[in-house]
N, C-alpha and C positions, 0 to 999 in steps of 0.2 A: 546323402539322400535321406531324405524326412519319412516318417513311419506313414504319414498321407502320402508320398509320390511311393512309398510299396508297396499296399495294397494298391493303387489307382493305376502302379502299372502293371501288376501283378491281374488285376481283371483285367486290363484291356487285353494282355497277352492270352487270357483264357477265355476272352469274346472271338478275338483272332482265330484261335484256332479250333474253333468251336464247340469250346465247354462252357456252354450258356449255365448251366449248374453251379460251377465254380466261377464265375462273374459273378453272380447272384451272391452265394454264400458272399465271395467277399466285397462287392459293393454294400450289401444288406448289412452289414456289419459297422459301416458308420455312416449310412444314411438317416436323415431328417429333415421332416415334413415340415416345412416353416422354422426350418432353421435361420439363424440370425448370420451364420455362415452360408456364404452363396454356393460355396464350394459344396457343404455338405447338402443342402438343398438340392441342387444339381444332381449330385449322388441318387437323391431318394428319386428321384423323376430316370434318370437313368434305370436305378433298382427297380419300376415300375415296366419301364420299358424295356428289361430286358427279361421280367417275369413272363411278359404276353410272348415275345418272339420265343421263349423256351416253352409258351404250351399251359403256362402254369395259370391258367382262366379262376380257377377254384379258391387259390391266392390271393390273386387281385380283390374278384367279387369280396373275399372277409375281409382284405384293407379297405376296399369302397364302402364300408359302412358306413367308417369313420374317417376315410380318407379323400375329397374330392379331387388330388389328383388320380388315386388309384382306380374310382370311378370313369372317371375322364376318358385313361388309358383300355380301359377293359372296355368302354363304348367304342373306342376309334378299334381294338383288334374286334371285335364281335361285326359291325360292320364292314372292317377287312375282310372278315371270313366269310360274310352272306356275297360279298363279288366276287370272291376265288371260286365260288360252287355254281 
């Protein structure tokens, strides 16, 4: 097993069971934003979406500065949350 499939299933196992915290730290850990790797790309847009399902809005908003996926995501949870209410 490659140091990429342990942390990748190292978070998934800690999305399962519901330590969005520990998915975070470890996806955040080798994600990138326009990365030239798909894989790591993917990571960051993951890292992104699993910042808003743990709550973590205040996160996002400082990556959407400079981040237009992080933007993106933090518009589609804000809008999720004004139909939940």
């Amino acid at each position: 097993m490659s140091v990429v499939d342990d942390w990748d299933t190292a978070a998934q196992a800690a999305e399962q069971r519901g330590d969005l915290h520990k998915a975070i730290e470890l996806v955040g850990s080798v994600a990138e934003c326009y990365s030239r790797d798909p894989y790591l790309h993917n990571a960051h847009l993951w890292h992104l979406d699993l910042l808003a399902r743990a709550g973590r809005l205040d996160e996002l908003a400082s990556l959407g500065e400079s981040d237009v996926h992080a933007r993106r995501r933090l518009d589609r949870a804000l809008r999720d949350m004004d139909r939940d209410t």
